[in-house]
N, C-alpha and C positions, 0 to 999 in steps of 0.2 A: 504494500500500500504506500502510495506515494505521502502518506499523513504522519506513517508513525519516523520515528526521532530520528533512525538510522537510516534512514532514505536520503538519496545524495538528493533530491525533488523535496525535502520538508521543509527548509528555509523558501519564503517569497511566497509569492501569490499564485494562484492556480487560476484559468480563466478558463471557462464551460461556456458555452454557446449557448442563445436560445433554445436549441434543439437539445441540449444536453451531453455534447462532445466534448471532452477534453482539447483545447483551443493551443494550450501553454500552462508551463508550470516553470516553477524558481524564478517568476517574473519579478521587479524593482516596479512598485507603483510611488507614484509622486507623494510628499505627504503635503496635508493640509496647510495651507497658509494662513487661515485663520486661526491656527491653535500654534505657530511656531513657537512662542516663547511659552508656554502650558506643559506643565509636568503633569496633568489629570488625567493624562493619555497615550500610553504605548506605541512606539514607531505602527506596528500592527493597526490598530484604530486608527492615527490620525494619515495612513495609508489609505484605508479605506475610503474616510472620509474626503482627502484627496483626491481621489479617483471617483469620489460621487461628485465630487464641485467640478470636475471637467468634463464629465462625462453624462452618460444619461446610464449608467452601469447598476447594476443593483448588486449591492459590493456584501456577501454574509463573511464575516469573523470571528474567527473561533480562538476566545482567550489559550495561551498553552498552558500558562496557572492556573486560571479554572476553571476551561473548560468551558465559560460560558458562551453562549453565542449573542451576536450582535448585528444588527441588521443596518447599512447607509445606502441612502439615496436622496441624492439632489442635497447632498450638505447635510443632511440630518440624520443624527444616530441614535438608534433605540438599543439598547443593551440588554443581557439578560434575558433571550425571548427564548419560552419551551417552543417544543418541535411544532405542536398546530400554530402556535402564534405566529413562527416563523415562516411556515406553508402558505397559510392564510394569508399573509403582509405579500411574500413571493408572487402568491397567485395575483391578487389584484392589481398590485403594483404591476403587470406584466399585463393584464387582461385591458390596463388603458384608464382604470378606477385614479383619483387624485392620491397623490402621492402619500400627504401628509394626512387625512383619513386613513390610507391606507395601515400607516407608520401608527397612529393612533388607536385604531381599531385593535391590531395586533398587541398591543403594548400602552394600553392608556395613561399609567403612571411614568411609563420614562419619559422625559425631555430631551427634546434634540440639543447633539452638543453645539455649541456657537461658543467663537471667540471667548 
């Protein structure tokens, strides 16, 4: 598995296609520029995050400390999401639903990170 620890592929980003293809993996994504000076957030998140403020990408990350997963899109990150939450956010966000409803629905008590 390209995920566990001994994998020369589990450093960097993995990138899956719409369709569900393996695109690239050990990718370098850009980190956020609204969080540069911000210690609240791991190269990991504010990669993400990065890569949702230039993109239109729906970026999932998965803490390696705990495990948690995390969902960005369009600048905004929801942390902490179980598996239907995360489904759920995926499917809409993909089906063309608004974003941040989207992010919401999935995840009502997180706040998007910002600066």
């Amino acid at each position: 598995s390209i995920f566990h620890t001994s994998s020369p592929l589990h450093d960097g980003a993995v990138i899956i296609t719409r369709e569900g293809s393996l695109a690239a993996a050990r990718c370098i994504l850009p980190l956020s520029a609204s969080l540069l000076g911000s210690f609240s957030l791991g190269t990991r998140h504010r990669s993400a995050l990065g890569l949702s403020e230039e993109t239109d990408a729906v970026v999932v990350v998965v803490s390696e400390e705990r495990g948690q997963v995390s969902l960005a899109h369009q600048g905004a990150l929801r942390r902490d999401l179980q598996e239907h939450e995360l489904r759920g956010a995926i499917s809409t966000i993909l089906q063309g639903t608004d974003t941040t409803d989207a992010l919401a629905e999935a995840h009502p008590e997180a706040q998007p990170a910002r600066g």
